[in-house]
VOMITOR-19151 format. One line per field, with one value per residue (C-alpha): residue number from 1; residue in one letter; chain; z, x, y. Coordinates in Angstrom, 1 decimal, padded with zeros to 4 digits. Layout:
<rs>
i <- (NUM ...)
aa <- (A ...)
ch <- (A ...)
c3 <- (Z ...)
c1 <- (X ...)
c2 <- (Y ...)
</rs>
This chain:
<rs>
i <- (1 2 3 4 5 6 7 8 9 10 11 12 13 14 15 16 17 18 19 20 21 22 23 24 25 26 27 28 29 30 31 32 33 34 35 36 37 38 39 40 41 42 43 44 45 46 47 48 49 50 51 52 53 54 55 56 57 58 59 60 61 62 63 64 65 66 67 68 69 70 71 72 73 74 75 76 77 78 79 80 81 82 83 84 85 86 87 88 89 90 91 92 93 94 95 96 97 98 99 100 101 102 103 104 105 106 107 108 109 110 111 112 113 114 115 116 117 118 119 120 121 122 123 124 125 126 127 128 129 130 131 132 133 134 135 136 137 138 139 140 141 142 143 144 145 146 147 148 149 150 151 152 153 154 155 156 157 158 159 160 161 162 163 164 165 166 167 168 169 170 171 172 173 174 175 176 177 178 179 180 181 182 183 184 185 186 187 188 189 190 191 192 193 194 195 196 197 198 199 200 201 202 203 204 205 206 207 208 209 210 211 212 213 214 215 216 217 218 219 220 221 222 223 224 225 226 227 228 229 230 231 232 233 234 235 236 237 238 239 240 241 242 243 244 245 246 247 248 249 250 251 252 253 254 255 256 257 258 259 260 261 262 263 264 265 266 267 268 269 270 271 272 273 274 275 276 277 278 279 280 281 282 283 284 285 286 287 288 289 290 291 292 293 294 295 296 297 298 299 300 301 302 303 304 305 306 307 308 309 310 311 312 313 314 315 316 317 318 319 320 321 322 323 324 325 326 327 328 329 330 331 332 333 334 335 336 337 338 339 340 341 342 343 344 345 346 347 348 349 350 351 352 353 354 355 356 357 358 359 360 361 362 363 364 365 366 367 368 369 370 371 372 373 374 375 376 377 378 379 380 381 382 383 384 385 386 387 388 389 390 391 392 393 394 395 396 397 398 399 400 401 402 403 404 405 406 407 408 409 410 411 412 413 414 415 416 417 418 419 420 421 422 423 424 425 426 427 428 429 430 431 432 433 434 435 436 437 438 439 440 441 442 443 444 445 446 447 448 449 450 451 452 453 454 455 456 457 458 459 460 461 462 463 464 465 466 467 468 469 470 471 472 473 474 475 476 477 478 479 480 481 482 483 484 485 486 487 488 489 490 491 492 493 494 495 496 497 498 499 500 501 502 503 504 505 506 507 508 509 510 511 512 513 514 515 516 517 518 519 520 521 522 523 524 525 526 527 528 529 530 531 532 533 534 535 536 537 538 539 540 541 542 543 544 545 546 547 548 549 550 551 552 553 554 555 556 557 558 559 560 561 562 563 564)
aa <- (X X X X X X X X X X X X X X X X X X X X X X X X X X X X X X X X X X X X X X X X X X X X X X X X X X X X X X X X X X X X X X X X X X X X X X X X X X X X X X X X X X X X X X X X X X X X X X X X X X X X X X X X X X X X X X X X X X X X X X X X X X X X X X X X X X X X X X X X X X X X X X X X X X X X X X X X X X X X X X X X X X X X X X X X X X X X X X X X X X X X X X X X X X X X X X X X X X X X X X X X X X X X X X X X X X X X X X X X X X X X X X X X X X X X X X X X X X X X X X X X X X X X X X X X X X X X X X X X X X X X X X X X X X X X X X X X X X X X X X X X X X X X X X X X X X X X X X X X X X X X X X X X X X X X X X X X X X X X X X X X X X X X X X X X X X X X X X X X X X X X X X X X X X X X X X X X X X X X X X X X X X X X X X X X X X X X X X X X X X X X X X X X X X X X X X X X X X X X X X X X X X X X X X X X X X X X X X X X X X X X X X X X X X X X X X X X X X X X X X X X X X X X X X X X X X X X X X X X X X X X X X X X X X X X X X X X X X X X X X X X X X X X X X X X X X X X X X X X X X X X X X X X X X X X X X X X X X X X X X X X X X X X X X X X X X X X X X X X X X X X X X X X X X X X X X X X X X X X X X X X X X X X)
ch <- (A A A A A A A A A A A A A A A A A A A A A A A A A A A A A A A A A A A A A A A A A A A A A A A A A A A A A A A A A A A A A A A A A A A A A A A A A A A A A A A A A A A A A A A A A A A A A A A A A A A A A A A A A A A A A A A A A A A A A A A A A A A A A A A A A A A A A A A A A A A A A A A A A A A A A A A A A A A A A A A A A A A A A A A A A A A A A A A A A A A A A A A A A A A A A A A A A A A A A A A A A A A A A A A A A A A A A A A A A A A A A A A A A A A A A A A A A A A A A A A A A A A A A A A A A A A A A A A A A A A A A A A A A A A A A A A A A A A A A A A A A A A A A A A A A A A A A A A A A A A A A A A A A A A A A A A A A A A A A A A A A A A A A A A A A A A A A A A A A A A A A A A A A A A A A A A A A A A A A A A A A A A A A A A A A A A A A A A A A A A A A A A A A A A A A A A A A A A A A A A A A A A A A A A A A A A A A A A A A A A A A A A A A A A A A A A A A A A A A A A A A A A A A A A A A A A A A A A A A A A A A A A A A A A A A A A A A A A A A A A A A A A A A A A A A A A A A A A A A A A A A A A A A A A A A A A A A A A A A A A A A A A A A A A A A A A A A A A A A A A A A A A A A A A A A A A A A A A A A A A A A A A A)
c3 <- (119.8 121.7 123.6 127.0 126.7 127.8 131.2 134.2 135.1 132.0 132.3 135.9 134.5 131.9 134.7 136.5 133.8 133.9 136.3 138.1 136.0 132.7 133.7 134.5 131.6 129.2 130.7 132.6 131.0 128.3 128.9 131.8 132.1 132.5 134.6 137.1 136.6 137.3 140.9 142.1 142.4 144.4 143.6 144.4 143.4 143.5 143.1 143.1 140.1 138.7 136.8 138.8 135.9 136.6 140.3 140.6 137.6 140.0 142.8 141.0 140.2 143.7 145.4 143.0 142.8 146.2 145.1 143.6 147.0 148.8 146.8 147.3 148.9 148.7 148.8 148.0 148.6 148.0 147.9 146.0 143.1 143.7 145.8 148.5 147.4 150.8 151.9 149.2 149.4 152.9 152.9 150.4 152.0 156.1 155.3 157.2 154.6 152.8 153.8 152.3 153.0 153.7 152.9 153.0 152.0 152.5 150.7 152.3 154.5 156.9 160.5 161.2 158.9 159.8 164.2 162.8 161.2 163.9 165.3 162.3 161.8 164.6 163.0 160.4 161.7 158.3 157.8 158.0 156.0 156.9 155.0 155.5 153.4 153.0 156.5 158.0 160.5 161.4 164.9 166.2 169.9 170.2 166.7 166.9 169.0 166.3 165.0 162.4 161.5 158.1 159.1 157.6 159.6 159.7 163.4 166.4 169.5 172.6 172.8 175.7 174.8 172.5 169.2 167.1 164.3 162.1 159.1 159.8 158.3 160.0 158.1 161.8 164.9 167.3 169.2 172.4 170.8 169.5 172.8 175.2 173.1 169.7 171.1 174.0 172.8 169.7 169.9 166.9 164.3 161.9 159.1 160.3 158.0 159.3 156.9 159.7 162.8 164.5 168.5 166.9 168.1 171.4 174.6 176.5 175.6 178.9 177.3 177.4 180.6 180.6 179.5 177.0 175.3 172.7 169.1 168.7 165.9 163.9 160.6 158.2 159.2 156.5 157.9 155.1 157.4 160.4 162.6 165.1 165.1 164.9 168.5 168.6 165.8 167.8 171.0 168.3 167.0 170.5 170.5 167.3 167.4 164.4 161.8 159.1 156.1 156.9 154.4 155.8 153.6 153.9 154.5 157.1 158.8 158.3 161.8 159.7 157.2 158.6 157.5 160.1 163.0 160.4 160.0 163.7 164.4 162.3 163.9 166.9 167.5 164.5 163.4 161.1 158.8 155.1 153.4 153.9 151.5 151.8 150.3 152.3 150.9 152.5 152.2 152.1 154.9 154.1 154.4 153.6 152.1 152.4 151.4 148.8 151.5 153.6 150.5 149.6 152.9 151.8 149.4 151.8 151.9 155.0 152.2 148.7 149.6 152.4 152.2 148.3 149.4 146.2 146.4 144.2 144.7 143.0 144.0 142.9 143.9 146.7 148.1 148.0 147.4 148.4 148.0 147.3 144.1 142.4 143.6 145.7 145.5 142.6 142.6 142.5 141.0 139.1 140.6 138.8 138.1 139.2 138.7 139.1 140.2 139.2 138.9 135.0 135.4 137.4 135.8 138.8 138.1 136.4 139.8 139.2 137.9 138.4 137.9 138.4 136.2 135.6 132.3 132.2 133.2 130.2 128.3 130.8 131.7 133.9 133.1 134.3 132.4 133.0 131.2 132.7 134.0 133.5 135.3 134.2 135.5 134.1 136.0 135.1 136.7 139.6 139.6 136.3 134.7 131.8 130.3 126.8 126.6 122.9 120.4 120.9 124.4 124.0 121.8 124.4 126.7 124.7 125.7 129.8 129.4 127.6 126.8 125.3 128.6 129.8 130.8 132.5 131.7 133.8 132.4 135.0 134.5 134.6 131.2 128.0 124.9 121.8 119.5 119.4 117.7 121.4 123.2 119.3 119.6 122.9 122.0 119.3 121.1 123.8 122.6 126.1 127.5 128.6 131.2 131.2 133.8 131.8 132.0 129.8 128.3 126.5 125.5 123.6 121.3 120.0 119.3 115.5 114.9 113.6 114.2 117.4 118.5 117.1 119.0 121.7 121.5 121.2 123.8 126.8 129.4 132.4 132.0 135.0 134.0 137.6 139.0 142.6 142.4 138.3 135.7 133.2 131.1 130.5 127.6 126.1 123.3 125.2 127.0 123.8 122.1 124.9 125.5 121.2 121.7 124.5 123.7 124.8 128.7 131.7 134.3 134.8 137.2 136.6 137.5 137.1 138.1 136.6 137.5 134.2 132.7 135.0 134.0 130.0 131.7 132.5 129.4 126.7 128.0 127.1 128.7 132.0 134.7 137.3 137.9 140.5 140.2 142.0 142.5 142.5 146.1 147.6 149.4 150.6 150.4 150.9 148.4 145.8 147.1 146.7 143.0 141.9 143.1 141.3 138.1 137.5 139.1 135.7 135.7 137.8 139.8 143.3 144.6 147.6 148.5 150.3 151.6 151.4 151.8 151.4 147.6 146.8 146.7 145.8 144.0 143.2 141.0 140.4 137.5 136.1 132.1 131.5 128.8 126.8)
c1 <- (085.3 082.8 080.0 081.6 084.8 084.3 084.7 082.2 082.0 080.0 077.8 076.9 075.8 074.0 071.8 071.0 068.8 066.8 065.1 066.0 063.4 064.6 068.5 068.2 065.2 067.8 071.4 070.4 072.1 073.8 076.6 079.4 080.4 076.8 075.7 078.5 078.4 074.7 075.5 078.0 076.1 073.9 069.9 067.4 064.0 060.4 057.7 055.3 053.1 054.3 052.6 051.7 053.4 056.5 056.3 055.4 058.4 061.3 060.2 060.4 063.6 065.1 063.9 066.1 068.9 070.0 072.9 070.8 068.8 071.4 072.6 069.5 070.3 066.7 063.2 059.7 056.5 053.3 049.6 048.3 046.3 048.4 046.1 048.1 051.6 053.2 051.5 052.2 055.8 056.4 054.7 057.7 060.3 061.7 063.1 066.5 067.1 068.3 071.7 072.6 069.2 069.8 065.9 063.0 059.6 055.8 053.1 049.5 050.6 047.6 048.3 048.8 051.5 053.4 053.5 055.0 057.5 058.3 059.3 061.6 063.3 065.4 067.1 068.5 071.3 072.2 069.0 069.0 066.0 062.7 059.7 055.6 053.6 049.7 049.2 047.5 045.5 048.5 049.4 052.9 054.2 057.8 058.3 062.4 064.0 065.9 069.4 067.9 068.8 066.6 062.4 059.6 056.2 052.5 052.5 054.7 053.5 055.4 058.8 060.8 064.0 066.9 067.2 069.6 067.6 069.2 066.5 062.5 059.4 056.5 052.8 051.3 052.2 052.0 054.6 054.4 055.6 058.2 059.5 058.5 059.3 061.5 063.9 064.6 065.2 066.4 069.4 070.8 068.3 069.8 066.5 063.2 060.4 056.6 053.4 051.0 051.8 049.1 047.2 045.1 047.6 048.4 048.4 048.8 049.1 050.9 054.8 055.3 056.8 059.1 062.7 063.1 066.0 067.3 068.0 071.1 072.2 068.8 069.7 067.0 063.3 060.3 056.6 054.1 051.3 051.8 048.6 049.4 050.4 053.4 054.0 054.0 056.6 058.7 058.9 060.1 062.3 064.2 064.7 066.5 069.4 071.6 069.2 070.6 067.7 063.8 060.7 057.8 054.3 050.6 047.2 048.2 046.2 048.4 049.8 052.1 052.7 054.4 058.1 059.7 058.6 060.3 063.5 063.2 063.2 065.8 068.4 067.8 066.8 068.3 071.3 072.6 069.9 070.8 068.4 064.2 061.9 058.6 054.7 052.3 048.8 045.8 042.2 040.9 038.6 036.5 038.2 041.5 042.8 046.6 048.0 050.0 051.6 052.3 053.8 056.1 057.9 059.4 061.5 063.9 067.5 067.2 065.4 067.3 070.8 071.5 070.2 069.1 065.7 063.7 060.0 057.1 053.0 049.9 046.4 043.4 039.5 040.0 043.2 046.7 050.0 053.6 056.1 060.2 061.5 061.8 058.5 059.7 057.2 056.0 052.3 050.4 046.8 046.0 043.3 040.6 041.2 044.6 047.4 051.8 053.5 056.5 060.5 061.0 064.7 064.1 062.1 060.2 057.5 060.7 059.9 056.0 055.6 051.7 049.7 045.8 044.1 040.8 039.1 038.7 042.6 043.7 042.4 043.6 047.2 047.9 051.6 052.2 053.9 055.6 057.5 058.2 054.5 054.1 050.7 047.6 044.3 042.0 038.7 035.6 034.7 033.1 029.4 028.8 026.7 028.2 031.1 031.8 035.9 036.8 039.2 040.6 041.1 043.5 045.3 045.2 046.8 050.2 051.1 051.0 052.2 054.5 052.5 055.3 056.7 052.6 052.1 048.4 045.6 042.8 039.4 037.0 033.5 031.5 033.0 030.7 032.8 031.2 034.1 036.8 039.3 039.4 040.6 042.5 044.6 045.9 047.2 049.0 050.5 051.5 053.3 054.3 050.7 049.4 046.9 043.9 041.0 037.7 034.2 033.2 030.6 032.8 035.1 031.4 031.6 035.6 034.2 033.2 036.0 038.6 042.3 041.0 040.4 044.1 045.4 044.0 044.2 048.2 049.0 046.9 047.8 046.0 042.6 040.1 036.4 035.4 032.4 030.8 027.8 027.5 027.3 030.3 028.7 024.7 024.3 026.3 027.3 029.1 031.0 032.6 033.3 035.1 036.9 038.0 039.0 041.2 042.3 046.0 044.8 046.9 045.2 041.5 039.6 035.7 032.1 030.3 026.4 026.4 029.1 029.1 030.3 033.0 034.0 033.6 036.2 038.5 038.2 038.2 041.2 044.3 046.7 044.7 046.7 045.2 041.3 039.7 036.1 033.2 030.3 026.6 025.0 026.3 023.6 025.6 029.2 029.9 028.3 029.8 033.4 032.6 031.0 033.7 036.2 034.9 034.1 037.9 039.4 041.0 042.8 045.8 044.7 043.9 041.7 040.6 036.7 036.4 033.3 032.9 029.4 025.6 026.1 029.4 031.7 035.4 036.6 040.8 042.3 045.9 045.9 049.0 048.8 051.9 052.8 056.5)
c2 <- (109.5 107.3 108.8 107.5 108.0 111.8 112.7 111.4 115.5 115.9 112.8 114.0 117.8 116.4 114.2 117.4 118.0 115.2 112.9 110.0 107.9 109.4 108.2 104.4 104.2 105.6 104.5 101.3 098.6 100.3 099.3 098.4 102.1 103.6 101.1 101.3 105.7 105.7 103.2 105.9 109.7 111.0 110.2 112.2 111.0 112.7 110.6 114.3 113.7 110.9 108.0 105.1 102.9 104.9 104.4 100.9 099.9 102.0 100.6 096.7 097.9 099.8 096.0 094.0 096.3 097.5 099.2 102.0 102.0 103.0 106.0 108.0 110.9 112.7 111.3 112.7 111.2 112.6 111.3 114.3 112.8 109.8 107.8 105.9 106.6 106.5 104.0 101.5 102.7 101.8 098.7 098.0 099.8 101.1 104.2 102.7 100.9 103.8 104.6 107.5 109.4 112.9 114.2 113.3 115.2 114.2 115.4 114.7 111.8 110.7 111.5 107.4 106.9 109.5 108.7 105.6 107.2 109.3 105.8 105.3 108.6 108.5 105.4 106.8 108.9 110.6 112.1 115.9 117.5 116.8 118.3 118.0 120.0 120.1 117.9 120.9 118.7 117.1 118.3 116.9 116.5 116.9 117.3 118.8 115.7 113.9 115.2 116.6 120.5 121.7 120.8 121.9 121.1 122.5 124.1 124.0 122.1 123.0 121.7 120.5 119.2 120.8 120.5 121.0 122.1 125.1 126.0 125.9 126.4 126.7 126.9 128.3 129.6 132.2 134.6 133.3 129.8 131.4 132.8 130.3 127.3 127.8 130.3 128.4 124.7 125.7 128.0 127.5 128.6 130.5 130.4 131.3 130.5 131.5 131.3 132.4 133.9 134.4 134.7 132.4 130.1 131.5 129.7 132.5 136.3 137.2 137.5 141.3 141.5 138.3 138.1 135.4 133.6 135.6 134.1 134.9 133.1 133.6 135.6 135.5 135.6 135.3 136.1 135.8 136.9 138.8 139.2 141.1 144.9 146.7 146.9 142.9 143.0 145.4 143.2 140.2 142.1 142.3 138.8 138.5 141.1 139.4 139.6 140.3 139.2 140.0 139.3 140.7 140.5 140.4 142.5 145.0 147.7 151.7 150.9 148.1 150.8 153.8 154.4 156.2 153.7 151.2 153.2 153.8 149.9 149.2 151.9 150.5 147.0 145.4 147.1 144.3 143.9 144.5 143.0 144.2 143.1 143.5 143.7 145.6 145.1 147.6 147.5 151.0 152.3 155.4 158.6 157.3 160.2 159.9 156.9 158.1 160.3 157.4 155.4 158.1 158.2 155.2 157.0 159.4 158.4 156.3 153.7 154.9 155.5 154.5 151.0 151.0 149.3 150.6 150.7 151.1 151.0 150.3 151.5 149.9 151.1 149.0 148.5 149.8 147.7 149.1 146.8 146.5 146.1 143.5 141.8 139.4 136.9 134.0 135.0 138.6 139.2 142.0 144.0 145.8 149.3 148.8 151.9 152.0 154.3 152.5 152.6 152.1 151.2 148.0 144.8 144.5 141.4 139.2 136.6 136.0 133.0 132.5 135.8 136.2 139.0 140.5 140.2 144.2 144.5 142.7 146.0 148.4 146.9 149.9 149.9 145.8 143.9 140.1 138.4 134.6 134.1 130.0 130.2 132.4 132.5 134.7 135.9 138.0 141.5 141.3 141.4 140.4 138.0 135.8 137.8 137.1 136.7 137.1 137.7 141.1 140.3 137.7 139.9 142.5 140.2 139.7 143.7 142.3 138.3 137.0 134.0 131.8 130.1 129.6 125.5 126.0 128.2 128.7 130.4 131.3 129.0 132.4 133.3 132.8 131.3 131.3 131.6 128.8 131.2 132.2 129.5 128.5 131.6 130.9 127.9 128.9 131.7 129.9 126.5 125.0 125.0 121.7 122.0 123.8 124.5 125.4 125.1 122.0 123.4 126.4 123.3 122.0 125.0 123.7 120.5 121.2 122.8 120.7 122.8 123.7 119.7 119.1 121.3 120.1 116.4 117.2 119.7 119.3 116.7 117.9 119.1 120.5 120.8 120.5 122.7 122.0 120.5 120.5 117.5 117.4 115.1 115.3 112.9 110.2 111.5 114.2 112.2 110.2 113.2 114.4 110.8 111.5 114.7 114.4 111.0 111.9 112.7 111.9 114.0 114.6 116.3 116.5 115.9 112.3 111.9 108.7 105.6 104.2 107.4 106.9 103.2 104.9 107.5 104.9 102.7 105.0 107.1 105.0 107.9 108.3 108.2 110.8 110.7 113.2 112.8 114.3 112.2 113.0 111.9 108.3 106.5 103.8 103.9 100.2 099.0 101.7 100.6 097.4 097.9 100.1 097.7 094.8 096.9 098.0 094.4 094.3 097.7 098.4 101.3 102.2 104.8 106.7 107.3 110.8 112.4 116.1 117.4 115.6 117.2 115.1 112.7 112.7 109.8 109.6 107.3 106.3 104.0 102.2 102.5 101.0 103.0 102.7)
</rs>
């Protein structure tokens, strides 16, 4: 049986694994069938991350074949670590070209670009989604006036025309936005989605004694920090009668963290809600003698059987954590000292994904335990002065991670590596790891030992050796043994106090294709840009120049390898 003869349902799961680039480089003039297949679904391509040989051969490709252009149904764009990336694609492309475009995200788009777009979006009827993320100086005036119904933008500037926008996310804003502005003009929110809500961004604090719109069709609301007390809550909650899914977390004072003003709430203002999760983190003040007391009213029927909202809390010299079970979010850091009172029939930590620990939790794991962490950062304890991290910690660490789905690794610079078995041990323990963030000078201590260099010369593509105001490389001989080791590089982040390390950087790395480097003082930045540019003329790479403080200088580079 030939490969194409089965059906086009099969062809079009098996795509959903991979990514737009790997179809039309694998299936792109095969043959008749796959070429005409490919032409026909939905695209969605991300251009997060990717190689600027990748982007600049699809986009060749999407201005010779127009067909392809106009199945895109999603599109991301991001200049992070991708120096210009929106830029260079809309000087190739209007976004009305695409005809089919349904979403569209941006990822660090400059403030410029994106009030000419505002120009643009309005043009393309069949756009629905619209996402900015990490713009936070990116203030926007009339942001909800298109037909568009799923947004995601920084903050909310006042709004005076109706929307018909459904599902938003909002990095900032404050309460009286929400009822003077987003209730009103937007009646038909259904998702609510709030990273900061906050007086801080208050135009007025006089809304206590005013009756506002009611969101009436609003049914689930997420508030990742909610600075303002209880009371504030309680007004909000007035306002959204029909919710029926609330995610409430964040560092709280007690008045946040009393259960029977919760269960009162509930009863009364919002009557439909059937789902509540939330995290509750407090910092202890002295004479705090009765948190456990507070944590265990949680646990009366009104919270068990009636609504099976399960809970569980850790306390730690220094704070305490309640929080609904299973942990609802990606992320959590393991504090020092750190003790569960936990519910053992429930795997409550199966959703982090990126966990922080503390060099003396690794020994004491306090009863944690998580088993798909991808992420892990490990950090010293506090106060001290060049902890060793060796050998029978990392074993230590396999009874709380379960190190074999781990891609990145972060080692805190304070940490004092003698031993390569150390860092050796990891590896081998954790097969799908390929970026690291450590201090360049424990990497020194690897470099005579030979298994250790082969591991990592074949697993790590992304490596971050960056410390402010520090020299990666102090001799040259450093700096070739690095470019030997770590010959298979795509991504580097690091410090350079002398430019021709950086052009050694760029010529000795055949795999680079993401440069962040920090530069020692910049007298005079014309005449660097205008060095630089002339001394990589031959490479096919642009860069941004970024001032940060009188100590440095942040230099990105995209750079097209062209790699097969």
């Amino acid at each position: 049986m030939k490969f194409e003869l089965l059906p086009n349902e099969i062809f079009i799961e098996i795509f959903e694994f991979l990514s737009i680039f790997d179809i039309f480089y694998s299936f792109n003039q095969l043959n008749n069938y796959f070429n005409q297949l490919i032409r026909t679904i939905p695209l969605h391509v991300n251009f997060k991350n990717i190689q600027k040989s990748i982007f600049d051969r699809f986009c060749q490709f999407l201005l010779s074949n127009s067909d392809v252009k106009n199945q895109i149904y999603t599109l991301v764009l991001s200049n992070k670590d991708t120096s210009d990336q929106i830029k260079t694609f809309l000087s190739l492309f209007s976004l009305n070209e695409f005809l089919h475009l349904h979403s569209l995200t941006l990822i660090q788009v400059e403030e410029n670009i994106l009030q000419k777009l505002k120009l643009i979006i309005p043009l393309i009827p069949q756009l629905h989604s619209f996402h900015l993320f990490d713009s936070n100086d990116i203030y926007l005036t009339d942001p909800l006036t298109s037909n568009l119904e799923i947004l995601s933008i920084p903050t909310l500037s006042s709004i005076n025309k109706f929307s018909s926008i459904t599902n938003l996310t909002i990095s900032a804003c404050s309460l009286d936005q929400l009822f003077h502005y987003l209730f009103k003009y937007v009646p038909m929110l259904t998702y609510l989605n709030i990273q900061y809500l906050s007086s801080y961004y208050s135009y007025t604090t006089n809304y206590s004694n005013i009756d506002f719109m009611k969101a009436i069709h609003l049914k689930e609301l997420i508030i990742s920090n909610f600075e303002y007390k209880f009371e504030d809550f309680k007004l909000l909650a007035k306002y959204i009668p029909k919710l029926t899914n609330l995610k409430f977390y964040g560092t709280y004072d007690l008045d946040m963290i009393e259960a029977n003003q919760w269960e009162y709430l509930i009863i009364s203002l919002l009557p439909y809600l059937d789902t509540f999760k939330f995290i509750f983190n407090y910092i202890y003040k002295p004479n705090d003698n009765h948190i456990e007391d507070k944590f265990n009213k949680f646990q009366t029927d009104f919270w068990i059987k009636q609504h099976q909202w399960y809970t569980e809390y850790s306390l730690s010299n220094y704070s305490a954590l309640i929080y609904t079970i299973p942990y609802m979010l990606n992320s959590y850091t393991l504090e020092l000292d750190s003790n569960r009172y936990s519910n053992q029939l429930i795997k409550t930590f199966n959703n982090v994904k990126n966990l922080t620990i503390y060099h003396t939790t690794i020994r004491e794991s306090g009863g944690h335990y998580f088993s798909n962490v991808t992420s892990l950062i490990i950090l010293p304890p506090k106060y001290a002065y060049r902890p060793q991290l060796g050998v029978q910690a990392i074993k230590s660490l396999k009874n709380i991670v379960n190190l074999s789905n781990l891609k990145y690794l972060g080692i805190s610079f304070e940490f004092k590596i003698k031993d390569a078995y150390v860092l050796l041990r990891i590896l081998q323990e954790a097969p799908k790891i390929s970026s690291i963030m450590i201090s360049i000078r424990a990497l020194e201590h690897f470099a005579y030992n030979d298994e250790a260099c082969e591991y990592l010369n074949k697993m790590i593509k992304k490596l971050d050796i960056y410390k402010y105001h520090s020299s990666s490389f102090k001799f040259h001989h450093q700096i070739e043994d690095f470019c030997k080791i770590f010959s298979n590089i795509e991504q580097l982040k690091c410090n350079i106090d002398q430019a021709n390390d950086l052009l050694y950087l760029l010529n000795h790395l055949p795999k680079l294709s993401m440069l962040k480097a920090y530069l020692w003082e910049i007298n005079d930045y014309d005449y660097f840009y205008s060095w630089f540019k002339k001394a990589t003329k031959k490479l096919n790479l642009s860069f941004n120049i970024n001032y940060r403080d009188k100590q440095e200088t942040e230099l990105s580079i995209w750079i097209n390898r062209n790699i097969s």
